[in-house]
Biotite code that builds the C-alpha atoms (Angstrom):
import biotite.structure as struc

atoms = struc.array([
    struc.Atom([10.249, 39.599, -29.382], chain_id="A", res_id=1, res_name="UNK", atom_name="CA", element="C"),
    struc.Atom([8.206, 42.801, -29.674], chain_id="A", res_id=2, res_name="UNK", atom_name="CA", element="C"),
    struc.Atom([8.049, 45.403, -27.521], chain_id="A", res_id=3, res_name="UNK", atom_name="CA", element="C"),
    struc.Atom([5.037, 47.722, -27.641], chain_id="A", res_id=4, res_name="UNK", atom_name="CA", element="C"),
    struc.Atom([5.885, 50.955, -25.343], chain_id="A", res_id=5, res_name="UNK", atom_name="CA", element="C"),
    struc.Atom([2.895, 52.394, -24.905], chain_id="A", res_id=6, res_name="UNK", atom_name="CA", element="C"),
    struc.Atom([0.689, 49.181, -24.136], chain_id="A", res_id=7, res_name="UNK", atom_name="CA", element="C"),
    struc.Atom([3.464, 47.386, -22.271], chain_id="A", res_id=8, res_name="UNK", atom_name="CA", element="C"),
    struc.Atom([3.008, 44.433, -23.599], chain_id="A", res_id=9, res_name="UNK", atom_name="CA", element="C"),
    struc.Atom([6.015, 41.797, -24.637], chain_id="A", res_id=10, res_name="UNK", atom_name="CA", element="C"),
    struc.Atom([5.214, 39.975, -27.789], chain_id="A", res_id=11, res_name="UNK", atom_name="CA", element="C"),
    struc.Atom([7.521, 36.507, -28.392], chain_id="A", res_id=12, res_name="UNK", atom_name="CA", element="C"),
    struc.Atom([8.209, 34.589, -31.402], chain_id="A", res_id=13, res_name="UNK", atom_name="CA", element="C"),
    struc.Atom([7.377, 30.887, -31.112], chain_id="A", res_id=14, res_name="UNK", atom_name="CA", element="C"),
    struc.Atom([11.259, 30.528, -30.492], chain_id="A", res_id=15, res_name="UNK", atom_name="CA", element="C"),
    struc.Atom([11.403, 33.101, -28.245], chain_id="A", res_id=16, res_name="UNK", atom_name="CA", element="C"),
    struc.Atom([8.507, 31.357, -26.189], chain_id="A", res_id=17, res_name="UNK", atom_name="CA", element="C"),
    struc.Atom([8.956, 29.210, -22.668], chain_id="A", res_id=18, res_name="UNK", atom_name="CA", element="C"),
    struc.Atom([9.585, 25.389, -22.746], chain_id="A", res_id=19, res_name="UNK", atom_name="CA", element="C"),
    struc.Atom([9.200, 25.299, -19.044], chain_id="A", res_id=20, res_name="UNK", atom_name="CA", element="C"),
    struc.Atom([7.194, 26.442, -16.115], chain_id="A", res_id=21, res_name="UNK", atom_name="CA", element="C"),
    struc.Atom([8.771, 27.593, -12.774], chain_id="A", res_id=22, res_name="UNK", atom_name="CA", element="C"),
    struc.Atom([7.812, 25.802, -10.280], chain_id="A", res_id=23, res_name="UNK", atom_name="CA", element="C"),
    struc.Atom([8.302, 27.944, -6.525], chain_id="A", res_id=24, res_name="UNK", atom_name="CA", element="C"),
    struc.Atom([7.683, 25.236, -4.340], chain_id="A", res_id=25, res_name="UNK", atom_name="CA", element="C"),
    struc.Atom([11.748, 24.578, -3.905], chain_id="A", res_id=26, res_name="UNK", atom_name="CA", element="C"),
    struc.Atom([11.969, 28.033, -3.589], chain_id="A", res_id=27, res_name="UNK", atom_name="CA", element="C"),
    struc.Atom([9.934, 28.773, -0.499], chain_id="A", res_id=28, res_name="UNK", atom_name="CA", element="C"),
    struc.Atom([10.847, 28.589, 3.091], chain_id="A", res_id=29, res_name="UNK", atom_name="CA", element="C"),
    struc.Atom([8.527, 25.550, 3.831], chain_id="A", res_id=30, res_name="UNK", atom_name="CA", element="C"),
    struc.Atom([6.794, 23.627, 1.697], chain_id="A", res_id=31, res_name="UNK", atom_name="CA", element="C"),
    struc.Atom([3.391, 24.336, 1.583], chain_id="A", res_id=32, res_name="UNK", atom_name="CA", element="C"),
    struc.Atom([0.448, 22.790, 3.556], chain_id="A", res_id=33, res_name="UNK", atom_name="CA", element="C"),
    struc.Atom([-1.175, 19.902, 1.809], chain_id="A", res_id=34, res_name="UNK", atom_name="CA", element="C"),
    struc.Atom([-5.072, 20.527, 0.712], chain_id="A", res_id=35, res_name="UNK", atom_name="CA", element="C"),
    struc.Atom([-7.829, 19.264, 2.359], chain_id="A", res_id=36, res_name="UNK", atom_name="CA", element="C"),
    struc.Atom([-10.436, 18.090, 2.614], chain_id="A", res_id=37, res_name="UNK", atom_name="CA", element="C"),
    struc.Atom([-13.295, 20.446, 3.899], chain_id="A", res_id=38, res_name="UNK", atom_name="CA", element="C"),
    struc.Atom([-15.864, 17.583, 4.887], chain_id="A", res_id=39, res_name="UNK", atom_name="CA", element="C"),
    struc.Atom([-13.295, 15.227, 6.691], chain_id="A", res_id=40, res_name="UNK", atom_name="CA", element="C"),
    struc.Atom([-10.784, 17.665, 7.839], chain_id="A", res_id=41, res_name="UNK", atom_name="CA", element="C"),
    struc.Atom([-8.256, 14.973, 6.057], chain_id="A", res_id=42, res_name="UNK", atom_name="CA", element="C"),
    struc.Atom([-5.424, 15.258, 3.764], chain_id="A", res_id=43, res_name="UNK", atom_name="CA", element="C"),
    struc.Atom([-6.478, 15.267, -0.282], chain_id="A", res_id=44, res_name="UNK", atom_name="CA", element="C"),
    struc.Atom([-4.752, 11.930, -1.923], chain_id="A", res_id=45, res_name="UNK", atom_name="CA", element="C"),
    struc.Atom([-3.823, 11.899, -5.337], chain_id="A", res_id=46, res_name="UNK", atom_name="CA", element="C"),
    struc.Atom([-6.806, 9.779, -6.051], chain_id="A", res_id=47, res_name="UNK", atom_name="CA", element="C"),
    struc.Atom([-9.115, 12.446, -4.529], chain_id="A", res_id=48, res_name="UNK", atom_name="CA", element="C"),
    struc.Atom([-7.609, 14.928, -6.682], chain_id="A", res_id=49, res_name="UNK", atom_name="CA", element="C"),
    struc.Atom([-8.034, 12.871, -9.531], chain_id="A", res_id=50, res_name="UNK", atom_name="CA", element="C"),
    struc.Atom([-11.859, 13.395, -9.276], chain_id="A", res_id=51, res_name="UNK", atom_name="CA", element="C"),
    struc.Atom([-11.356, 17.183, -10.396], chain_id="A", res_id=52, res_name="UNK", atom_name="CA", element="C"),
    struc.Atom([-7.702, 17.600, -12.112], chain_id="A", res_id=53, res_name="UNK", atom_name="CA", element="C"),
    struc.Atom([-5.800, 15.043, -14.348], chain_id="A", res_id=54, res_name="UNK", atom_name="CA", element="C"),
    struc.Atom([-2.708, 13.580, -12.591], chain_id="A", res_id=55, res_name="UNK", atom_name="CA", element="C"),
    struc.Atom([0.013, 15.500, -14.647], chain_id="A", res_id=56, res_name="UNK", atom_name="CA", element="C"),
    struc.Atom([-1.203, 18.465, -13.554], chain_id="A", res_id=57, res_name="UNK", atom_name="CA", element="C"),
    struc.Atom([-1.596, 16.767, -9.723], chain_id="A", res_id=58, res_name="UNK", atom_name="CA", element="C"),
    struc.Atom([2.010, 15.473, -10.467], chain_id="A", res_id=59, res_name="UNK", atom_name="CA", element="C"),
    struc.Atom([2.666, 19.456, -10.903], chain_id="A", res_id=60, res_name="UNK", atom_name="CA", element="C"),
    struc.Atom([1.172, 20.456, -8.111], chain_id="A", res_id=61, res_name="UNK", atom_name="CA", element="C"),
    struc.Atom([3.450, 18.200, -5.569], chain_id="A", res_id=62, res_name="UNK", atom_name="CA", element="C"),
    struc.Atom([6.455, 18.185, -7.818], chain_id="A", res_id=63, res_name="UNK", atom_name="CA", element="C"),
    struc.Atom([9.829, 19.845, -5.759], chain_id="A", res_id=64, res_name="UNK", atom_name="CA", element="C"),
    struc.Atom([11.493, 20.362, -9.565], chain_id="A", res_id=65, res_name="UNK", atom_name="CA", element="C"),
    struc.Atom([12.334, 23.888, -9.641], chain_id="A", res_id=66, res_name="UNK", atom_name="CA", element="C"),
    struc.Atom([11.124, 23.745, -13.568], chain_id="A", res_id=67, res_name="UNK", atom_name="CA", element="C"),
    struc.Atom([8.364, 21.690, -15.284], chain_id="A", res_id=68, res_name="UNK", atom_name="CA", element="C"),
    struc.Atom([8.529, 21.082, -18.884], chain_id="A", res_id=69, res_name="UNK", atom_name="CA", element="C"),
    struc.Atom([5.512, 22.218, -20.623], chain_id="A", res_id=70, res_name="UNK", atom_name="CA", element="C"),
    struc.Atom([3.587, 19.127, -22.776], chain_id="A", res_id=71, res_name="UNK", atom_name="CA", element="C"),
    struc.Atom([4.372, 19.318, -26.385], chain_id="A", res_id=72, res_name="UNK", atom_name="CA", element="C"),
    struc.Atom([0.277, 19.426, -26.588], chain_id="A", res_id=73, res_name="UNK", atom_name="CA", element="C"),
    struc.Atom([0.259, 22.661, -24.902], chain_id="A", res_id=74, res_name="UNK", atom_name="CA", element="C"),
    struc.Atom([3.335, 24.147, -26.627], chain_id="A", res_id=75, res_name="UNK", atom_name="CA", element="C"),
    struc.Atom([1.603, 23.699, -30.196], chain_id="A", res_id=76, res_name="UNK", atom_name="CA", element="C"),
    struc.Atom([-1.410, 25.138, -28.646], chain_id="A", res_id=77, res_name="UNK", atom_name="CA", element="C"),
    struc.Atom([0.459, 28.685, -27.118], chain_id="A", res_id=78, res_name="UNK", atom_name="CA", element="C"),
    struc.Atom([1.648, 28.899, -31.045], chain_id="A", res_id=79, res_name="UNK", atom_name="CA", element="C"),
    struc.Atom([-1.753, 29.615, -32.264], chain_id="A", res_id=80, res_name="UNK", atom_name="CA", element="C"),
    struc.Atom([-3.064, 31.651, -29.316], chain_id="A", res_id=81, res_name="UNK", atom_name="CA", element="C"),
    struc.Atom([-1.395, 32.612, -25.821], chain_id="A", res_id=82, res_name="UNK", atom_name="CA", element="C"),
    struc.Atom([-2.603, 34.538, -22.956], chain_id="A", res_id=83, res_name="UNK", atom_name="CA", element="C"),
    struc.Atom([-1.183, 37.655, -22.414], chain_id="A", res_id=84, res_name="UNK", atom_name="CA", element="C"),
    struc.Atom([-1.304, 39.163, -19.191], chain_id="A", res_id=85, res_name="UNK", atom_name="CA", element="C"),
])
């Protein structure tokens, strides 16, 4: 891990980088509100969602696991590049 001072920015080595993504949803006071959908004033169903998002990432989204393991896909892709904030 590097530490730059004067930019503030946190550098990691690939085995210094996250396996996992927090998840708050276990976390908060009550869960949150299901979306929905602006036309019918209904709940969004998975297959709704499906139109837009893949289900792993729908699976995410509903998941009360207080950490999600990030795809193997993904974790060879933050080794070439990552976002930094």
């Amino acid at each position: 891990m590097t530490i730059n001072e004067n930019e503030k920015k946190i550098l990691l080595t690939e085995k210094d980088m996250p396996r996992q993504w927090y998840n708050i949803n276990p976390d908060l006071p009550k869960p949150l509100d299901p979306p929905i959908n602006p036309q019918t004033g209904k709940v969004l169903g998975p297959e709704d969602l499906a139109i837009l998002f893949p289900m792993e990432l729908i699976k995410q989204e509903v998941s009360m696991d207080r950490f999600i393991d990030i795809p193997k896909e993904l974790i060879d892709i933050y080794k070439m590049w990552r976002p930094t904030p």
